[in-house]
C-alpha positions in Angstrom: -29.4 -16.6 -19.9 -29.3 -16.0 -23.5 -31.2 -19.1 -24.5 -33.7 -18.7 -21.8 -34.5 -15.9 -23.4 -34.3 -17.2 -26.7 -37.0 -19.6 -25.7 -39.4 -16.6 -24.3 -38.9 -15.5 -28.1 -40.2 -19.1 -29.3 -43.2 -18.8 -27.2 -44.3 -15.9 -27.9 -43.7 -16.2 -31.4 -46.2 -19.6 -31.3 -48.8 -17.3 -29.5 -48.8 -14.6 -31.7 -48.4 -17.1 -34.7 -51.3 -19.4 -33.5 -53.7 -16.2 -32.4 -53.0 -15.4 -37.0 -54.1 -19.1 -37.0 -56.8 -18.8 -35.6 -58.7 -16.3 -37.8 -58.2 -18.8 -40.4 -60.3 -21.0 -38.8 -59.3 -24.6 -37.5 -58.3 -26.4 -41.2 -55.4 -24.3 -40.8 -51.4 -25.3 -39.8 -49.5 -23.0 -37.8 -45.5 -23.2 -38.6 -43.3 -24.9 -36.5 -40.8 -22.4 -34.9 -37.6 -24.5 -35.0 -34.7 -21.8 -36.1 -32.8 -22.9 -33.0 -32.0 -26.2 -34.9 -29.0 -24.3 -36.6 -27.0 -23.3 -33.7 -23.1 -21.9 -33.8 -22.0 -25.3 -33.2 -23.5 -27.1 -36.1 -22.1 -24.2 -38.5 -18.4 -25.3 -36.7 -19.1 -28.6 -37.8 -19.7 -27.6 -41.3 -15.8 -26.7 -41.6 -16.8 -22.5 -41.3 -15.1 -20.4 -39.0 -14.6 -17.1 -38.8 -11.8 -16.7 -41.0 -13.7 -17.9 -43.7 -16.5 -15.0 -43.6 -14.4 -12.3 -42.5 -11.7 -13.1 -45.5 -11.8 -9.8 -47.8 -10.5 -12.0 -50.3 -12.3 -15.4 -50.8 -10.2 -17.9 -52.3 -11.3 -19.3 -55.8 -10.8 -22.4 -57.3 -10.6 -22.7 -61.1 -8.1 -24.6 -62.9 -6.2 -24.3 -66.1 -7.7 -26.8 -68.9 -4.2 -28.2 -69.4 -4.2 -28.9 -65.6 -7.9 -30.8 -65.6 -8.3 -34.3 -66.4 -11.5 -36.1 -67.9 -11.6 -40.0 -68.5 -11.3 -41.9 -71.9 -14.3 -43.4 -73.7 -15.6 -47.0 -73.4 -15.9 -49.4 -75.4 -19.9 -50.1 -76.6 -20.8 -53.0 -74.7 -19.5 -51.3 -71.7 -21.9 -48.5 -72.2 -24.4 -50.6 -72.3 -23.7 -52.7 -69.4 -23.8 -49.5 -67.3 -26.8 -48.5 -68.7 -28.6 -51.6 -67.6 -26.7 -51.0 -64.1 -28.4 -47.8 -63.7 -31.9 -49.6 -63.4 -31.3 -51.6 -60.6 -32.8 -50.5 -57.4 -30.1 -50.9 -54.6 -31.2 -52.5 -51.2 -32.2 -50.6 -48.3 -33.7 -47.8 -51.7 -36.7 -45.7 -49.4 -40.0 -47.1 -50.7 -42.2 -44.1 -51.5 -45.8 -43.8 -51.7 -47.9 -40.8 -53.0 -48.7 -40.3 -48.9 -45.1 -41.0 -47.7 -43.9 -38.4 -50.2 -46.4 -35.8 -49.1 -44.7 -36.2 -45.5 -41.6 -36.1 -46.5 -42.0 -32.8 -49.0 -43.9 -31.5 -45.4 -41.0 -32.2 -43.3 -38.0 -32.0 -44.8 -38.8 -29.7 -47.9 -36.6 -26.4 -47.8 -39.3 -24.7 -49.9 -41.5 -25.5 -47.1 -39.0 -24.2 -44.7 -38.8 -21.1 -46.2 -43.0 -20.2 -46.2 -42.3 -21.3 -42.7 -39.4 -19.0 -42.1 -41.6 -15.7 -44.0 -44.6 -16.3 -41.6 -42.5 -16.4 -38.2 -39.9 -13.2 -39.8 -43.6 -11.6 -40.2 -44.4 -12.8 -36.3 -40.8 -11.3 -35.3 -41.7 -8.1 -37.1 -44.8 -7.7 -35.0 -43.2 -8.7 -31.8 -40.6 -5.6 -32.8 -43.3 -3.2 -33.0 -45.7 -4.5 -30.1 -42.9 -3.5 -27.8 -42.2 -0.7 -29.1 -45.8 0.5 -27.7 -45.0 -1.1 -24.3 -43.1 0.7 -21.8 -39.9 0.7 -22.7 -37.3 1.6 -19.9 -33.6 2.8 -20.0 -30.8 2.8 -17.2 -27.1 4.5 -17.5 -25.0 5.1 -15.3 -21.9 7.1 -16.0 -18.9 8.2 -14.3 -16.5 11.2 -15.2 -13.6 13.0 -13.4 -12.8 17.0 -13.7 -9.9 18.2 -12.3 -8.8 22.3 -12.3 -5.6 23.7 -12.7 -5.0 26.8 -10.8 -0.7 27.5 -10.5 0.2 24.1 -10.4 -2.6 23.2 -8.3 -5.3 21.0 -9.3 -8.8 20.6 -8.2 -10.5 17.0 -9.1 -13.4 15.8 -8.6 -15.6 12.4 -9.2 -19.2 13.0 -10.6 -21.5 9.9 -10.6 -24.8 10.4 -12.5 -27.4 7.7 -12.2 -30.3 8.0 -14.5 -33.2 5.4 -14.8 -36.1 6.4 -17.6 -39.7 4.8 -18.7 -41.1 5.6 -22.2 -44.8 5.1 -23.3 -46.0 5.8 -26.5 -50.1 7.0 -26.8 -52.9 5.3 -28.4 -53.1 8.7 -30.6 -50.1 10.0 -30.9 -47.2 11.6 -29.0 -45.6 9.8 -25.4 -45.4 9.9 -21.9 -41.9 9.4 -20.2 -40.9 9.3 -16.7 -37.1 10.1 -15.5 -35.3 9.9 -12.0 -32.2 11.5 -12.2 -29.3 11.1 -9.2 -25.9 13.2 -9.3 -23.5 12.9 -6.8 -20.0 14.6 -6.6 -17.4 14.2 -4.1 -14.0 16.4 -4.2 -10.7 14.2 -4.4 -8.0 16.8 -3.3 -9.3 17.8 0.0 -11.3 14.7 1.1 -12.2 16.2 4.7 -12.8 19.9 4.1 -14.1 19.6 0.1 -18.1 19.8 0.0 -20.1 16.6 -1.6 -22.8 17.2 -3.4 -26.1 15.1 -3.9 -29.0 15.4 -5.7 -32.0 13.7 -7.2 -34.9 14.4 -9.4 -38.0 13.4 -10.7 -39.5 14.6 -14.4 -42.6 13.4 -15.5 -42.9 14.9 -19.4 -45.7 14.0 -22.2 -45.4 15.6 -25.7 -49.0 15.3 -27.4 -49.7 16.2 -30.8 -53.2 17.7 -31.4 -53.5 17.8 -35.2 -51.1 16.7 -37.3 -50.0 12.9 -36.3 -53.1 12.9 -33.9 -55.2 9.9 -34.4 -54.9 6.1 -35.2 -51.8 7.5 -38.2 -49.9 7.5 -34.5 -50.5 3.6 -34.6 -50.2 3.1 -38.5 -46.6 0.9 -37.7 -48.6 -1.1 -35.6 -51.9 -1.8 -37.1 -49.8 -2.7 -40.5 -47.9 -5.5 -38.6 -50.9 -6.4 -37.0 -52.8 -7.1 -40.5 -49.2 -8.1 -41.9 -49.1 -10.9 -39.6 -52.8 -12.0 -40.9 -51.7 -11.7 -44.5 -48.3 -13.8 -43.9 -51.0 -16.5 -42.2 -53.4 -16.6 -45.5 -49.8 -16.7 -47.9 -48.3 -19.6 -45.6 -51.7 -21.6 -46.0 -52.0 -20.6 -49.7 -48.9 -21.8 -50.0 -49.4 -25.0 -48.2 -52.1 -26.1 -50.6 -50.4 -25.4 -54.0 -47.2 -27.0 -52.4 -49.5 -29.9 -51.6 -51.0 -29.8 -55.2 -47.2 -29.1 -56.6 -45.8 -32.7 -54.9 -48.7 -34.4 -55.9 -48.1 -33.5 -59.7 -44.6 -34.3 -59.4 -45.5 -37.4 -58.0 -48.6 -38.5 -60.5 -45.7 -37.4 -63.3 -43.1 -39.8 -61.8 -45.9 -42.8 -61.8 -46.7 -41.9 -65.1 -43.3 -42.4 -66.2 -43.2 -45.8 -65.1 -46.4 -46.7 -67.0 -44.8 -45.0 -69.9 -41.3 -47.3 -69.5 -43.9 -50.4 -68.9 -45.7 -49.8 -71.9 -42.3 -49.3 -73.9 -40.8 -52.5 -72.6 -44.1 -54.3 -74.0 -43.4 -52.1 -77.1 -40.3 -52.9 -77.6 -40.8 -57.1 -77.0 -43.9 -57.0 -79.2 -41.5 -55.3 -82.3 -38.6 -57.8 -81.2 -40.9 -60.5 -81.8 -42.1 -59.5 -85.2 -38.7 -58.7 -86.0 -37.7 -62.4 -85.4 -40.7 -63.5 -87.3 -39.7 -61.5 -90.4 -35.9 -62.4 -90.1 -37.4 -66.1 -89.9 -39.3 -65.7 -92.8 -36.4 -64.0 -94.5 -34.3 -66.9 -94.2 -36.9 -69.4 -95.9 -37.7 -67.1 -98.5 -41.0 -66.1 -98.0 -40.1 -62.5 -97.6 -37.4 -59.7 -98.5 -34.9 -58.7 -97.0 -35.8 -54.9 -96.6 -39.0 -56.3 -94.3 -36.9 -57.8 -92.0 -34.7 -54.5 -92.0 -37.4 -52.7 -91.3 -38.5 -54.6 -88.2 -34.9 -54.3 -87.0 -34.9 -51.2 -87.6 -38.4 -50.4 -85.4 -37.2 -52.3 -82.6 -34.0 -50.3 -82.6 -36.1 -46.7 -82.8 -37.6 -48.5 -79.9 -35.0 -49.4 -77.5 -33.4 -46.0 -77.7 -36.6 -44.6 -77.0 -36.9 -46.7 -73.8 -33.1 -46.1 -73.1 -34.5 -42.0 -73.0 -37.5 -42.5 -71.3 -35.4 -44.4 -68.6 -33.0 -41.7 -68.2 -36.0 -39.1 -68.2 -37.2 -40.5 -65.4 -33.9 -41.2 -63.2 -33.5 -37.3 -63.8 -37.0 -36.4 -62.7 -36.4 -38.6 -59.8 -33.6 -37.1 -58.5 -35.2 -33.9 -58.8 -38.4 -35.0 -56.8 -36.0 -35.8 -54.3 -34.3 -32.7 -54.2 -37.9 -30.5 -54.0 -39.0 -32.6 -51.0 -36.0 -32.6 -48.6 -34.2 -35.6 -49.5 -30.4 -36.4 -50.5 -29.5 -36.8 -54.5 -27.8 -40.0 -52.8 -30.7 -41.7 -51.0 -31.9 -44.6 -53.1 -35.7 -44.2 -53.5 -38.1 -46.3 -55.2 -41.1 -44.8 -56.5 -44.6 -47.3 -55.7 -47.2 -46.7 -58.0 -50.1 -44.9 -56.3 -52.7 -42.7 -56.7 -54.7 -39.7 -55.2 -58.0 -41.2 -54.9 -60.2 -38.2 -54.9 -63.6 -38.9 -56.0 -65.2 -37.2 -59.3 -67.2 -34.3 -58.7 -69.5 -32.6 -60.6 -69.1 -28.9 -60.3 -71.6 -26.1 -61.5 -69.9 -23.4 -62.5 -72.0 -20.2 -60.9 -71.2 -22.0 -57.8 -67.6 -23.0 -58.2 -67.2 -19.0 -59.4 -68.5 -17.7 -56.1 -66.6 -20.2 -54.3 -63.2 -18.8 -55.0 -64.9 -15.3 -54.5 -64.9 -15.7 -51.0 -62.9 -18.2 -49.8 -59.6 -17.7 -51.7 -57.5 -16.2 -49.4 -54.9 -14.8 -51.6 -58.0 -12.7 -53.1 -59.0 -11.9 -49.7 -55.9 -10.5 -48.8 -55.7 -8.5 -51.8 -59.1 -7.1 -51.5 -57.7 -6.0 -47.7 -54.4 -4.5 -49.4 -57.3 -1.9 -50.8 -57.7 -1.1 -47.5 -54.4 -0.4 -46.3 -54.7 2.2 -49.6 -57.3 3.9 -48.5 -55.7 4.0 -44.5 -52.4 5.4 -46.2 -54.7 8.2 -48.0 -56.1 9.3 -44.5 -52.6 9.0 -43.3 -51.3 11.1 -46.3 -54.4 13.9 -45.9 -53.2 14.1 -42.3 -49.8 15.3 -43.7 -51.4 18.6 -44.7 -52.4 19.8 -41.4 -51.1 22.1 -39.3 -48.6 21.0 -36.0 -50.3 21.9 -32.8 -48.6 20.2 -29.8 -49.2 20.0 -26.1 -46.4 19.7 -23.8 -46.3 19.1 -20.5 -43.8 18.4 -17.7 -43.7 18.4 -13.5 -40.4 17.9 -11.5 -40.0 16.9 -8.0 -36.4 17.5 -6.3 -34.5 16.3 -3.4 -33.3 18.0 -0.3 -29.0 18.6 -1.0 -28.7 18.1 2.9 -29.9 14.7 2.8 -28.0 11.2 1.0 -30.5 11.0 -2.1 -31.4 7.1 -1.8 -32.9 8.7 1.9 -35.9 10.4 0.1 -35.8 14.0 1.2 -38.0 15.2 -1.8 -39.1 18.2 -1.5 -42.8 18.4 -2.7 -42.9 22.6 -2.3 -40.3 23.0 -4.6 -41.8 21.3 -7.5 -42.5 22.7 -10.8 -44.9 22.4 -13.7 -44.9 23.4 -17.3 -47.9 23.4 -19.9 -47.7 25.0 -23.3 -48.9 24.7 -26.8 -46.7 25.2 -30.3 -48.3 25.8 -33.0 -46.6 25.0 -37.1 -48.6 26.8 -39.2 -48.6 24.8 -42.9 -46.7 27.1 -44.9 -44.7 24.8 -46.8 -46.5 21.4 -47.2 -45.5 21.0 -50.9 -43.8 17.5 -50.2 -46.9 16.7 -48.4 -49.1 17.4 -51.1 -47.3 15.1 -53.1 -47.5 12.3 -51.0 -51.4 12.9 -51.1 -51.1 12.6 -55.0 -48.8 9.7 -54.5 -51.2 7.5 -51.7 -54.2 8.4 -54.4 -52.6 6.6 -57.4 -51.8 3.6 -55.0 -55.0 3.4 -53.9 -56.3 3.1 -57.9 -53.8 0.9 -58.6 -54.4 -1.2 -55.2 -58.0 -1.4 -56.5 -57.0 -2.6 -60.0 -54.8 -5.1 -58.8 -57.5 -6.5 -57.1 -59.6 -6.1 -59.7 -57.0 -7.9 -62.2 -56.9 -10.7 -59.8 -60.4 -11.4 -59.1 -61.4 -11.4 -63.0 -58.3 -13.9 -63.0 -59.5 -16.2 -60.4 -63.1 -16.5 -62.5 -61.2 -17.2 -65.6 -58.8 -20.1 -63.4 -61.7 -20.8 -61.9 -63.8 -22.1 -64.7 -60.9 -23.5 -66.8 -60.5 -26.1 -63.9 -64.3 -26.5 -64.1 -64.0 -27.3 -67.8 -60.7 -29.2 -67.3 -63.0 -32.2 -65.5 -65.1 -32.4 -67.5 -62.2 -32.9 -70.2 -60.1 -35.3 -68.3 -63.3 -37.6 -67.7 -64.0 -37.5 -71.3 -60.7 -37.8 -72.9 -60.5 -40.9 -70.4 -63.2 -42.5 -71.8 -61.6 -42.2 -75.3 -58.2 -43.2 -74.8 -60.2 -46.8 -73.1 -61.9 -47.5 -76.0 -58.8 -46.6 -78.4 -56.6 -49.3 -76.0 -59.9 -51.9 -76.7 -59.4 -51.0 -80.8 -55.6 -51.0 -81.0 -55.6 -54.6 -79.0 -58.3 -56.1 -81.8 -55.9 -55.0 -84.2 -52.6 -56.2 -83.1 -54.6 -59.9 -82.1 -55.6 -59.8 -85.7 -52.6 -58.6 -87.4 -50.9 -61.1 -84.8 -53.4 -64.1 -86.3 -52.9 -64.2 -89.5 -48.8 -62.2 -89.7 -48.6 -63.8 -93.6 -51.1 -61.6 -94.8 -50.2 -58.4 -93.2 -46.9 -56.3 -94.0 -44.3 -55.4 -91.6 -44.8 -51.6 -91.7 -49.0 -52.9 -90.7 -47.9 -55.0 -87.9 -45.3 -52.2 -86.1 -47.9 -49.1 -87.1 -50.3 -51.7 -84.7 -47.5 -51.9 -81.8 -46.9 -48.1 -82.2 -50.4 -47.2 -81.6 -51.3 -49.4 -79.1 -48.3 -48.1 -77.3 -49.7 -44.8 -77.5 -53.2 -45.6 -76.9 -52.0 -46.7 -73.6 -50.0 -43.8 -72.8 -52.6 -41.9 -73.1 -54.5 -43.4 -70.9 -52.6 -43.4 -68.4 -52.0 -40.0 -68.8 -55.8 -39.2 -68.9 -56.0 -40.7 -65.5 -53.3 -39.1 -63.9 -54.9 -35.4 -65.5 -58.2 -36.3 -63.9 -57.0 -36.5 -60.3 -55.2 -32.9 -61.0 -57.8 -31.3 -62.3 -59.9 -32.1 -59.2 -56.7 -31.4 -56.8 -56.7 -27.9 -58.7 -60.3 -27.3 -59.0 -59.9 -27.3 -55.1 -57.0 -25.3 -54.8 -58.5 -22.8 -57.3 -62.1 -22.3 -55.9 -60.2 -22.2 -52.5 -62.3 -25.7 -51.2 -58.5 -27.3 -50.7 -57.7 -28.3 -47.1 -54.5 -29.7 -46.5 -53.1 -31.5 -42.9 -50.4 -30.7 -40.9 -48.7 -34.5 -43.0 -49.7 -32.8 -46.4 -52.7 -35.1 -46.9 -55.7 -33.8 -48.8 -59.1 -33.5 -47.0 -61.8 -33.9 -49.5 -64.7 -31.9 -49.3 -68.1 -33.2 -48.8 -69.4 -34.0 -51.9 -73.5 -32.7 -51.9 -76.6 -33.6 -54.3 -76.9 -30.2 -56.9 -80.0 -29.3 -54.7 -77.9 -29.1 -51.3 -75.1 -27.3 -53.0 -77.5 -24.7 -54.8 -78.4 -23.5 -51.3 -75.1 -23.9 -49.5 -73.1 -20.4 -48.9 -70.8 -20.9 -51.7 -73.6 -19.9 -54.0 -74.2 -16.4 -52.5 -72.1 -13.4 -54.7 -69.3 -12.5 -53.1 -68.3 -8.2 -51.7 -66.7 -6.2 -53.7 -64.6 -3.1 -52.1 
């Protein structure tokens, strides 16, 4: 029964959570509701029980130092062995592409489990509070036993009360409640010449405020949660696309790694071999011995620095793993890939009034205002007097007849109406909440305010950030296409050059290409986050980016990006 009606929970919470959806319009990703996964049984499994949670005193392990034990140091060449050991990718190793990480980081990510565990908390919360505005309906039954002494004597008797209720709360304020009420009681000492009694009643009672808490401040619970849920819907999707522009940085940084540890491998065989050509020139005489230290001593600078980039990027992938869901032990290889966006070419008036309006974490902030000036209303409301109507009607049973036969008794009824009035003679506390909701609402509207002039600042620094990438790009190509000449001609003619030329020619072709690479991978995020910035980021349920359309300048100078956005 329980997990029947764990399911109806599930269901629900997918309807309300979809209906949130859908105001987003149909880009959007609902979460999956899937908390059932992590049932009693798999916490069992884990070795947990209840005497572990319920011990006052949790055990803690923490050795002496004397009492701990850390193996001895190697020898060099051992060191070295297990270095090279460390770069060999086991079989079976998870090949991952820029598109099979996205998935993954989607599926398995627990910082994408917990955005989807906020959103549904946010669905359960407005669940919670929609029934609290249904009928809600009580039933107790209770049984107590009296007995009398009188000299010696005693006089029991059994008293059965059976009470069943309905509650309903009004649209503007107070509630309506219905009660039937049963009593029976039956003597135990003289079963055949004690009197029973039986009765029943009916109450029908509704408490209505007039003034104060009158109005939609009667629903203010409800219409929160309502326009809670919508907020936890933009936050889940925000969150979505800078998770999605998150992984694919990570990602673009592990690929840059490897073109890093590529170009220092080619770094460090182009010094080795000028380091034999000077030790071979050494040895014949035609040069000193500090030259062909020097080359030794540039290819060793080198190899450490490919022994830390290596490292560097072992550590980063183990962390990449981590962020997207996977074990520290799974072998991964990492395939060079890219994103693939096309390069637009924004205007900026546009790409401002872009994020105006569609960035929803602005949208939801400009709301929040809002909800301060609601709380105001709610606040004013305070000061008012408390007028009430109350109301009741009660329909009893005949006492001759069993009370599950009917026998009410219509001509006995009775009615009450009356009024109470509260005059406001000490609203003080009230009058301070007033002054309280005010500076909320100034500060709701400078928050607001803060973030908008933010998102134009953000908003143009990715702008510029294109055109930056493209052009720095362009640079670092022709610097590769310089360094090269210079190497091929130091590399011609190696008599006439000194060692110090010939490595200061490795070094900066090394970097040239570095930089390159790193140009490329900036371009793709600066176009990733110029979409997640003006809010123009769509992202599908397998974390895959859907690029916007992109338009001639004419078509986007007319599109509705270009109109200025409200301001509250």
């Amino acid at each position: 029964a329980c997990g029947s009606s764990m399911e109806q929970i599930d269901r629900r919470v997918e309807r309300v959570i979809g209906e949130s959806a859908d105001t987003l319009g149909s880009d959007t990703i609902q979460p999956r509701v899937r908390w059932n996964e992590e049932s009693s049984a798999s916490i069992k499994a884990s070795g947990f029980g209840e005497r572990e949670w319920t011990n006052e005193h949790p055990a803690t392990l923490n050795p002496k130092a004397e009492d701990l034990r850390i193996p001895p140091g190697e020898e060099e060449a051992s060191v070295e062995k297990r270095l090279e050991g460390y770069q060999l990718t086991p079989e079976g190793a998870i090949k991952l592409d820029l598109s099979t990480a996205l998935m993954t980081a989607f599926s398995t990510s627990r910082e994408y489990r917990f955005a989807e565990e906020d959103y549904l908390l946010a669905a359960l919360r407005l669940l919670m509070e929609r029934h609290r505005w249904g009928p809600i309906f009580f039933a107790e039954v209770s049984a107590n036993m009296n007995s009398v002494g009188d000299g010696g004597l005693y006089d029991s008797s059994l008293d059965l009360v059976s009470e069943l209720s309905v509650t309903n709360r009004l649209p503007y304020g107070g509630q309506v409640s219905a009660r039937a009420l049963a009593n029976a009681t039956e003597d135990l000492h003289e079963r055949v010449a004690g009197e029973d009694f039986e009765s029943a009643d009916v109450l029908v009672q509704a408490d209505i405020p007039l003034l104060r808490g009158a109005g939609t401040i009667a629903r203010e619970d409800l219409i929160q949660d309502e326009r809670n849920l919508i907020y936890a819907a933009r936050t889940f999707e925000r969150f979505r696309r800078e998770f999605c522009n998150d992984i694919v940085r990570d990602f673009l940084n592990l690929v840059v790694q490897q073109k890093f540890i590529e170009n220092s491998k080619v770094r460090v065989e182009s010094l080795m071999k000028v380091q034999e050509q000077e030790e071979a020139r050494y040895r014949v005489g035609r040069s000193a011995r500090y030259q062909a230290a020097l080359a030794e001593q540039s290819t060793l600078f080198a190899r450490d620095t490919l022994n830390s980039e290596l490292e560097q990027y072992r550590l980063a992938v183990d962390r990449f793993k981590i962020r997207i869901g996977l074990s520290t032990e799974t072998d991964v290889v990492i395939l060079q890939s890219e994103l693939g966006l096309a390069t637009p070419g924004p205007l900026m008036d546009q790409s401002v009034n872009a994020a105006l309006q569609f960035r929803l974490d602005l949208q939801t902030t400009r709301d929040e205002v809002d909800d301060s000036k609601r709380a105001l209303a709610n606040a004013k409301n305070g000061l008012l007097p408390d007028l009430n109507l109350h109301a009741s009607a009660g329909l009893p049973t005949d006492n001759d007849r069993r009370w599950w036969q009917s026998g009410f008794r219509p001509d006995d009824s009775d009615f009450h109406v009356g009024l109470t009035l509260d005059l406001p003679v000490d609203r003080e506390i009230e009058r301070l909440q007033v002054r309280q909701a005010e500076i909320g609402l100034a500060r709701s509207r400078r928050g607001y305010e803060q973030l908008r002039d933010d998102v134009v600042v953000s908003v143009r620094s990715a702008v510029r950030d294109i055109d930056r990438a493209r052009y720095s790009l362009q640079i670092q190509e022709k610097n590769i296409d310089v360094a090269q000449q210079r190497v091929a001609s130091l590399e011609a003619a190696p008599e006439r050059a000194e060692v110090r030329d010939r490595n200061e020619a490795v070094e900066q072709l090394y970097e040239a290409k570095n930089q390159r690479d790193t140009a490329k991978r900036d371009l793709q995020l600066a176009i990733l986050n110029y979409l997640l910035e003006t809010g123009q980021l769509r992202v599908t349920t397998e974390g895959q980016v859907k690029m916007p359309r992109i338009e001639s300048s004419d078509a986007a100078a007319t599109s509705p990006a270009s109109a200025p956005a409200g301001v509250p």
